[in-house]
DRENDO-1510 file (C-alpha; in Angstrom, 1 decimal, always signed):
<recs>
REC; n; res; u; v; w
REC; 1; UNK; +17.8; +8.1; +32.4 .
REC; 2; UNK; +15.8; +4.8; +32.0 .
REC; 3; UNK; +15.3; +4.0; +28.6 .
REC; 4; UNK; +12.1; +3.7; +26.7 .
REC; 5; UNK; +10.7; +0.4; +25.8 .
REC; 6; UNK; +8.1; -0.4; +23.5 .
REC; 7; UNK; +4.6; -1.1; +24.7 .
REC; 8; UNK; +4.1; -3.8; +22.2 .
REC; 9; UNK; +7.2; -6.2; +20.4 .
REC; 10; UNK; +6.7; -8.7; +18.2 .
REC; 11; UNK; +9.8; -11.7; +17.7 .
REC; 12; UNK; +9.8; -13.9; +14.8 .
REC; 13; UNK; +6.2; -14.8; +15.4 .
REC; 14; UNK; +4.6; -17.8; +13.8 .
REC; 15; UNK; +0.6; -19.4; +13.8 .
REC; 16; UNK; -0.9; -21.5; +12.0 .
REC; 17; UNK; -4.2; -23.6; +12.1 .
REC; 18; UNK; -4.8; -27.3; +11.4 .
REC; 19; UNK; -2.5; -30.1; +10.4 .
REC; 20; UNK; -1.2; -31.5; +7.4 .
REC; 21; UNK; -2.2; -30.6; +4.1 .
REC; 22; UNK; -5.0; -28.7; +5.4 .
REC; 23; UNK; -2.7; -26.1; +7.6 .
REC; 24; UNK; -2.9; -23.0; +7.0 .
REC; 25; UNK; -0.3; -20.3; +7.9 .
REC; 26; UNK; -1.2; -17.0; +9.4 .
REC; 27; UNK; +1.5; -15.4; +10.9 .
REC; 28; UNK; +5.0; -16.3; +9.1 .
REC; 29; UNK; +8.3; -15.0; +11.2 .
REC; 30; UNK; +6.5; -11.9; +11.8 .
REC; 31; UNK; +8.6; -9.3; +13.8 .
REC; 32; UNK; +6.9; -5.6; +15.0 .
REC; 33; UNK; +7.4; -3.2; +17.4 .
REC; 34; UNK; +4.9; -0.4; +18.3 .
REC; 35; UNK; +6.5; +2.4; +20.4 .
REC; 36; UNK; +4.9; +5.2; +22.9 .
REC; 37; UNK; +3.0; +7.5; +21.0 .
REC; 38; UNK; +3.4; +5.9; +17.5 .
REC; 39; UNK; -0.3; +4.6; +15.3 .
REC; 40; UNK; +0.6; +2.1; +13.0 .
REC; 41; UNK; -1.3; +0.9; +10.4 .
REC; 42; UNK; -1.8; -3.0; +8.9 .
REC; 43; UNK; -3.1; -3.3; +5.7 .
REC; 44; UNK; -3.4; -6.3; +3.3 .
REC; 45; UNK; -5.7; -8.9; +1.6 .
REC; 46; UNK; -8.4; -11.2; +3.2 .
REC; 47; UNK; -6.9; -13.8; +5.1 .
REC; 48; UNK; -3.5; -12.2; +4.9 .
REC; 49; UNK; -3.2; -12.4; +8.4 .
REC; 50; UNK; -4.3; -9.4; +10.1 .
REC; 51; UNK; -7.2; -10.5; +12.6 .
REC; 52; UNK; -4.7; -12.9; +13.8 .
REC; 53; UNK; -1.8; -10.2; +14.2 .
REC; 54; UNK; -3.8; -8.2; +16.6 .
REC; 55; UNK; -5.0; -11.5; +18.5 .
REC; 56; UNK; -1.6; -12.7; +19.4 .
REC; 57; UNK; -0.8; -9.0; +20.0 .
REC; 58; UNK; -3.5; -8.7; +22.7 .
REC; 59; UNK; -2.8; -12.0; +24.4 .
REC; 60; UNK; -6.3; -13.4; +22.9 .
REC; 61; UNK; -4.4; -16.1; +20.8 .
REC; 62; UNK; -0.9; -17.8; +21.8 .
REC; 63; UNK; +1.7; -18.2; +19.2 .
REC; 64; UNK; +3.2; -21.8; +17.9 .
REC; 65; UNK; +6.8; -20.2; +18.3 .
REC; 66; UNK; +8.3; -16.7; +18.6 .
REC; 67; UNK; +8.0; -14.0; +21.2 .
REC; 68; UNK; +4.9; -11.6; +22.3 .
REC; 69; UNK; +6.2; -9.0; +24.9 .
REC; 70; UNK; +3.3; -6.0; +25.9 .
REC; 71; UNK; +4.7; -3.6; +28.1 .
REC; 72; UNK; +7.3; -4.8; +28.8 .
REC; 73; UNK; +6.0; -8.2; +29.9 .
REC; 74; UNK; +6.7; -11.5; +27.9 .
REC; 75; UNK; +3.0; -13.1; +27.4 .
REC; 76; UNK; +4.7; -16.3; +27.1 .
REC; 77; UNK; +5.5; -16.5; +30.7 .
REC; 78; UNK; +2.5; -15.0; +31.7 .
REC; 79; UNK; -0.6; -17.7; +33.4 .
REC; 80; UNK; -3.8; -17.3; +32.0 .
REC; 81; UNK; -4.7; -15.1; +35.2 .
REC; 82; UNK; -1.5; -12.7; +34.9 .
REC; 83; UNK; -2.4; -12.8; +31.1 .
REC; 84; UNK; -6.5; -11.7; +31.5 .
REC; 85; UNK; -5.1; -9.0; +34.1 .
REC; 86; UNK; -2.7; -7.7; +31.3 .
REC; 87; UNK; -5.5; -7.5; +28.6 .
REC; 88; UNK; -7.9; -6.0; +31.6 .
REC; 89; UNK; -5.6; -2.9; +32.6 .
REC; 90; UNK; -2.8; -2.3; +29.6 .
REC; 91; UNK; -4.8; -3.7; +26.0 .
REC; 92; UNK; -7.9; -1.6; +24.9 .
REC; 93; UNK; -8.9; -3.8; +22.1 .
REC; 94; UNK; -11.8; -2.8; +19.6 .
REC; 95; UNK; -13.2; -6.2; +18.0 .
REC; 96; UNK; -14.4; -6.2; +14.4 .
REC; 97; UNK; -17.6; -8.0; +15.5 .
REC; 98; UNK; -17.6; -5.3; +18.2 .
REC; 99; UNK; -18.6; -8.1; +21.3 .
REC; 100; UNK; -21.0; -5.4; +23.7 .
REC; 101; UNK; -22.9; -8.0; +26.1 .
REC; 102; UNK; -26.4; -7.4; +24.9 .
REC; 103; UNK; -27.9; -7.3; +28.4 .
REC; 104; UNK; -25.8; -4.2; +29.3 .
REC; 105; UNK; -26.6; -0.9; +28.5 .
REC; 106; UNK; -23.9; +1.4; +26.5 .
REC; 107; UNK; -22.1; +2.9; +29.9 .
REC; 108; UNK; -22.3; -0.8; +32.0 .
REC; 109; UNK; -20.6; -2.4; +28.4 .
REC; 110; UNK; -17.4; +0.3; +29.0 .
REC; 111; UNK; -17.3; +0.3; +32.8 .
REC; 112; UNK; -17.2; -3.7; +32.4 .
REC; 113; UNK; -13.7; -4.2; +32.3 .
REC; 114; UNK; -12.9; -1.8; +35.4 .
REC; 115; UNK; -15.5; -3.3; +37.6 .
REC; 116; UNK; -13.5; -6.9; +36.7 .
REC; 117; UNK; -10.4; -5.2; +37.9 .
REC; 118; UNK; -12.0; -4.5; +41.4 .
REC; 119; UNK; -13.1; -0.8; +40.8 .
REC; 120; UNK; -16.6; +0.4; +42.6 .
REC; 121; UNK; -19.2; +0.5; +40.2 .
REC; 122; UNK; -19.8; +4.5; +40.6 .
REC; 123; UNK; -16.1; +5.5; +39.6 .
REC; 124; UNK; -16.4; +3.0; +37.1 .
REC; 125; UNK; -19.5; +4.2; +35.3 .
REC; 126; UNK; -17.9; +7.8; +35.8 .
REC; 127; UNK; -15.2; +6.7; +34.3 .
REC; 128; UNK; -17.3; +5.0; +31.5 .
REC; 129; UNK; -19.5; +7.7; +30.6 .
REC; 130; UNK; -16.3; +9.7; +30.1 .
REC; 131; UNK; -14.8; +7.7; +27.7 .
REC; 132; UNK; -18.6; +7.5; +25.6 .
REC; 133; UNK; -18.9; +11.8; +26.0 .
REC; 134; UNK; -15.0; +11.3; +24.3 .
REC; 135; UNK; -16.4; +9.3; +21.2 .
REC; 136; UNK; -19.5; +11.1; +21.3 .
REC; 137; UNK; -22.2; +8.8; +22.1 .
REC; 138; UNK; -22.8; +9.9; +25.6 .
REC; 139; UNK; -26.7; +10.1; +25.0 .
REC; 140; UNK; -26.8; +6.6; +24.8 .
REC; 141; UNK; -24.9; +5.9; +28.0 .
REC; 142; UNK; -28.1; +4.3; +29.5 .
REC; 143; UNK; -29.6; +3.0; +26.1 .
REC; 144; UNK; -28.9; -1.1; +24.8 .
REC; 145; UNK; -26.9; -1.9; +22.2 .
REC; 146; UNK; -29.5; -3.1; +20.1 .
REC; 147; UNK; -31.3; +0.5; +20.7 .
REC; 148; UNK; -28.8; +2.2; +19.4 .
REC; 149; UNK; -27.5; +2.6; +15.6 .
REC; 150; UNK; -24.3; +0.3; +14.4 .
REC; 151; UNK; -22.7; +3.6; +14.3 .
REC; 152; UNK; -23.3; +4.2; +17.7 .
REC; 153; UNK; -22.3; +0.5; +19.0 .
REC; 154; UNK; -18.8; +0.9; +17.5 .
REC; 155; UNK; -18.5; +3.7; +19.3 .
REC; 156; UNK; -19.4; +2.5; +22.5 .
REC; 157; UNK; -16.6; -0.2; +21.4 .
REC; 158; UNK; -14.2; +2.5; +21.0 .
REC; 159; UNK; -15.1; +4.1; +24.2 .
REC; 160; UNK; -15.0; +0.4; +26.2 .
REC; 161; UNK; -10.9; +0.6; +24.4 .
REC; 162; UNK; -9.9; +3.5; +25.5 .
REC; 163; UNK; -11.4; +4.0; +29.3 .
REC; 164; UNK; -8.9; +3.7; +32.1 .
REC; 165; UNK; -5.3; +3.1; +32.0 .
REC; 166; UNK; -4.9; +1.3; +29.1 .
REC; 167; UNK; -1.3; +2.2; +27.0 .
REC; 168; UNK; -1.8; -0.4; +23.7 .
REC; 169; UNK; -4.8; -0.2; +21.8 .
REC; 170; UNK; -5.9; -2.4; +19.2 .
REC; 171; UNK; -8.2; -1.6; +16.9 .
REC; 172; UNK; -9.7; -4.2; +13.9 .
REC; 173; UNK; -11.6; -2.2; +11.3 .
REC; 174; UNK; -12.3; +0.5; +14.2 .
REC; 175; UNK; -14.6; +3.2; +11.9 .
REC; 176; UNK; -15.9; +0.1; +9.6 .
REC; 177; UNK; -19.8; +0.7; +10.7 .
REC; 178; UNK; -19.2; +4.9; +10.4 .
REC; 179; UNK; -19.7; +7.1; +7.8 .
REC; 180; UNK; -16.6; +9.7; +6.9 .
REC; 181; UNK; -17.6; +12.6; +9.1 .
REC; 182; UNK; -18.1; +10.2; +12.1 .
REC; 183; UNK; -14.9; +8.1; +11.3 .
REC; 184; UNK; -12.9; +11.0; +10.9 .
REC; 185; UNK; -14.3; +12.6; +14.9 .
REC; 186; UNK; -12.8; +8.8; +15.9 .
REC; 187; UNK; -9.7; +8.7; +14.3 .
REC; 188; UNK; -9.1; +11.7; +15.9 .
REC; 189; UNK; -10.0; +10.3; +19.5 .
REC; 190; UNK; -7.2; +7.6; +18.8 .
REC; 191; UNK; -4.5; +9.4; +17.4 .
REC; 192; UNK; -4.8; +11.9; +20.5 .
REC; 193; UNK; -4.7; +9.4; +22.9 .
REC; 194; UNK; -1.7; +7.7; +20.7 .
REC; 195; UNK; +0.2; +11.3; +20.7 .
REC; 196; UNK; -0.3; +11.2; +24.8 .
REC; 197; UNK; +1.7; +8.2; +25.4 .
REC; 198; UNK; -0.1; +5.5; +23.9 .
REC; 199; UNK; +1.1; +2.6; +21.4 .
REC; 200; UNK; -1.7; +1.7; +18.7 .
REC; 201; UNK; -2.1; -1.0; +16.4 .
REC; 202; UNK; -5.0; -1.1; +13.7 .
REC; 203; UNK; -6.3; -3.0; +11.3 .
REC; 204; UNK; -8.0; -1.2; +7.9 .
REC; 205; UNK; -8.8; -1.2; +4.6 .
REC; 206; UNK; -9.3; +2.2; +4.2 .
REC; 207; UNK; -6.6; +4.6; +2.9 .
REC; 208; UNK; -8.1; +7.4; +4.9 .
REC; 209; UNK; -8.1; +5.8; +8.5 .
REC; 210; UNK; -4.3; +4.3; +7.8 .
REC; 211; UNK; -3.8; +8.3; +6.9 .
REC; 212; UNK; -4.0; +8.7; +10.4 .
REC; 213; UNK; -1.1; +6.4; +11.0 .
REC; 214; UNK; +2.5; +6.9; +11.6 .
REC; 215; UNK; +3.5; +4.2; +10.0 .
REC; 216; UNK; +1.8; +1.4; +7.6 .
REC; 217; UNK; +2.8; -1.9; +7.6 .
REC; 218; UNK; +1.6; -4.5; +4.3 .
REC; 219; UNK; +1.0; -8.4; +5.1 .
REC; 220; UNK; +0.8; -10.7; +2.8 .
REC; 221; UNK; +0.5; -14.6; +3.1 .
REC; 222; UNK; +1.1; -14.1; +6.7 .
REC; 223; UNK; +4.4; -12.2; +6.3 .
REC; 224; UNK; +5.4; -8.4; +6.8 .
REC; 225; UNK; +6.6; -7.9; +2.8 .
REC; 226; UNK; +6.7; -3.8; +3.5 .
REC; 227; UNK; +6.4; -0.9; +6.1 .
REC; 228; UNK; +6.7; +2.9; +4.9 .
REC; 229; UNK; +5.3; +6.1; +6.1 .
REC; 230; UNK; +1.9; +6.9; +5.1 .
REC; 231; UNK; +2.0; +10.2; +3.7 .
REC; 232; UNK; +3.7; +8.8; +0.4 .
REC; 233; UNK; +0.7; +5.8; -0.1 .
REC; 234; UNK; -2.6; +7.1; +2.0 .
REC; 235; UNK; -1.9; +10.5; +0.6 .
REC; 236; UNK; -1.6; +9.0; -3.2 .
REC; 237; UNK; -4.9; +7.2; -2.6 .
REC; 238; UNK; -6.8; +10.4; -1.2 .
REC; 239; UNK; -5.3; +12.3; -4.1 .
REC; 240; UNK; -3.3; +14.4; -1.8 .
REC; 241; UNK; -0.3; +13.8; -3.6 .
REC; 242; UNK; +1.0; +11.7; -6.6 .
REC; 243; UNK; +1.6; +8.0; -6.8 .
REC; 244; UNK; +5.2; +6.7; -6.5 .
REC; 245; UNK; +5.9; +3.8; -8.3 .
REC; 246; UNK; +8.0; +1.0; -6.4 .
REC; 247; UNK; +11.3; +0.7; -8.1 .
REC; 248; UNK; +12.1; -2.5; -9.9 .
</recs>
């Protein structure tokens, strides 16, 4: 039986920005793995490093020194064509700043990364308006972004993520424009499509969204400095269960 591997691995991974004095460290010898069918969770302070975690995770940012592998593919070795095709058909990624094209409506901003992969536009809007009726936005399928609410947009965000093949999903703040009800219905949409086979990475600040997780993971300064379970810490913070304090 072939053995399972990890759809996204992180080695002793180091960025930083600038020179000299003014450098600034993001990632510090960070080392992850995200398995099939396992959500975790990164939590931490402003400018602890977590924007730039999921950017070298996705192949949108390239490392100074350590290892990136997706899938089973080193993105080190990859060229920058290999490496868009990799982020086209195995990374759903949901941007904070969200990035729909404002000239394309809801359903053409989803089926735009299948069409760039060679599918015919009609599968590719069926597929589309699939993935919106999934997040529940289908209504707006044929509406702009900036017709729709900021609620609605991140969905559509969501929904671009998540349609066709993709098996690593990475999500930065991914219910930050919703209100609970509606970030809740999400949540759920990932963690289903994490419990049938995916590998998801997100970004939050929210105790109840890293609830949904398997596992949470704490950066600080650019370095991992803990990873437990969240039904210990996110349940403490909903008041689902008491606090444990760390031990000295």
């Amino acid at each position: 039986m072939t053995a399972r591997h990890d759809l996204l691995r992180l080695d002793d991974v180091h960025r930083g920005y600038g020179e000299g004095e003014a450098r600034v460290v993001a990632l510090d010898g960070v080392s992850l793995a995200v398995a099939p069918g396992e959500l975790v969770a990164v939590m931490g302070a402003s400018g602890a490093g977590k924007s730039t975690l999921l950017h070298v995770s996705g192949g949108l940012d390239v490392p100074d020194r350590g290892a990136v592998t997706v899938d089973g593919l080193d993105l080190g070795g990859l060229d920058r064509t290999r490496l868009a095709a990799v982020r086209r058909r195995a990374v759903g990624y949901v941007f904070q700043d969200l990035n729909l094209v404002s000239t394309l409506t809801l359903a053409e901003n989803v089926a735009l990364p299948l069409e760039l992969d060679g599918l015919r536009r009609g599968p590719a809007r069926e597929q589309a308006v699939a993935a919106l009726t999934e997040v529940g936005v289908q209504a707006g399928a044929d509406r702009f972004p900036d017709e729709v609410s900021g609620g609605q947009r991140q969905r559509a965000a969501i929904a671009r993520a998540l349609v066709g093949p993709r098996r690593l999903l990475l999500a930065d703040e991914p219910t930050g424009a919703l209100d609970s009800v509606t970030g809740e219905d999400v949540m759920a949409v990932l963690r289903g499509r994490v419990d049938a086979g995916a590998g998801g990475l997100l970004v939050t600040h929210d105790p109840r969204t890293a609830a949904w997780a398997d596992r949470v993971v704490f950066l600080r300064d650019g370095r991992l400095v803990d990873s437990t379970a969240p039904t210990t810490d996110a349940a403490a913070f909903l008041g689902l269960a008491p606090a444990v304090d760390a031990e000295p």
